[in-house]
N, C-alpha and C positions, 0 to 999 in steps of 0.2 A: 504494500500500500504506500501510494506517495505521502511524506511529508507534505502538511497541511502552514500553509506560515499564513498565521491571521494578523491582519494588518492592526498596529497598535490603535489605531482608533477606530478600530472594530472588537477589538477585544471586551469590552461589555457586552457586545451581543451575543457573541460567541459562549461567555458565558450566562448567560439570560437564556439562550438559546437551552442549552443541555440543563440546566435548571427548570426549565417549563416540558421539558421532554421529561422528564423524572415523573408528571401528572397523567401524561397524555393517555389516554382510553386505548386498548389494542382491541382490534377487530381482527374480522376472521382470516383476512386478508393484509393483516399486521397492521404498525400503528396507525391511529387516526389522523387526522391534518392538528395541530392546535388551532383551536378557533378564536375566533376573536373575545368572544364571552372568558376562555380559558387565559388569555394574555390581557384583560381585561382584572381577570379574580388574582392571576399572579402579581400583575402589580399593586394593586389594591395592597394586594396579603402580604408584601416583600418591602411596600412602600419607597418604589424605585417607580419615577416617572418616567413616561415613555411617551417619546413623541410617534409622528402618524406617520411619518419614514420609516424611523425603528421599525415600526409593526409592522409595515410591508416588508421591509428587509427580513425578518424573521419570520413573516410567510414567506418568502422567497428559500428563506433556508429551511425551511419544513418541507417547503416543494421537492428541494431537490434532495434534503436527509431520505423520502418516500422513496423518492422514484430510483434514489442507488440501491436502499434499501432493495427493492422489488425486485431488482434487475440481479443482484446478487441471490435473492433466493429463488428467479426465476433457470440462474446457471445452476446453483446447487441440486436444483429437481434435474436439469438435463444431463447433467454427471451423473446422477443417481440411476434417469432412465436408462441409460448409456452402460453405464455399468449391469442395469439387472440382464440387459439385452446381451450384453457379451458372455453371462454365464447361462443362458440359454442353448 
C-alpha cells in the first residue's frame, strides 16, 4: 500500500475523518456513507466547529474511503473464486 502524506493543513480532517468513521453504521454491503445528520451529532458531541467545505471534503473522503473499500473486497471474492475454480 502506498504511503499516504496528508497535507498539514488537512490534517484535522484526516483526523475528524477516522474519528467519525469509529460511528459509522455497517450495512450488508459494508460501511454506510456518514451523513450529514452523523457529522452534524459529531460535532455537536466533540465541540469542534466545522465549516461547509470541511463537510464536503469529508464526504468526498467517505466517497472515496467506500469505493477502495468495495473494490478491494470486490478483488478478494475474485481471488477467492479463482482459487475455488482451480481446485476443481
Amino acid at each position: 500500500m502506498p504511503e499516504i502524506v496528508i497535507p498539514e493543513a488537512g490534517e484535522h480532517l484526516w483526523e475528524w475523518f477516522w474519528d467519525m468513521n469509529r460511528d459509522r453504521q455497517q450495512g450488508m454491503n459494508g460501511p454506510q456513507p456518514i451523513g450529514l445528520a452523523g457529522i452534524r451529532l459529531w460535532s455537536e458531541m466533540t465541540g469542534q466547529s466545522i465549516r461547509p467545505d470541511e463537510v464536503e471534503i469529508i464526504r468526498d473522503m467517505d466517497d472515496a474511503y467506500r469505493a477502495a473499500l468495495s473494490a478491494e473486497f470486490a478483488d478478494q471474492q475474485r481471488r477467492r473464486d479463482a482459487e475455488a475454480q482451480s481446485k476443481k
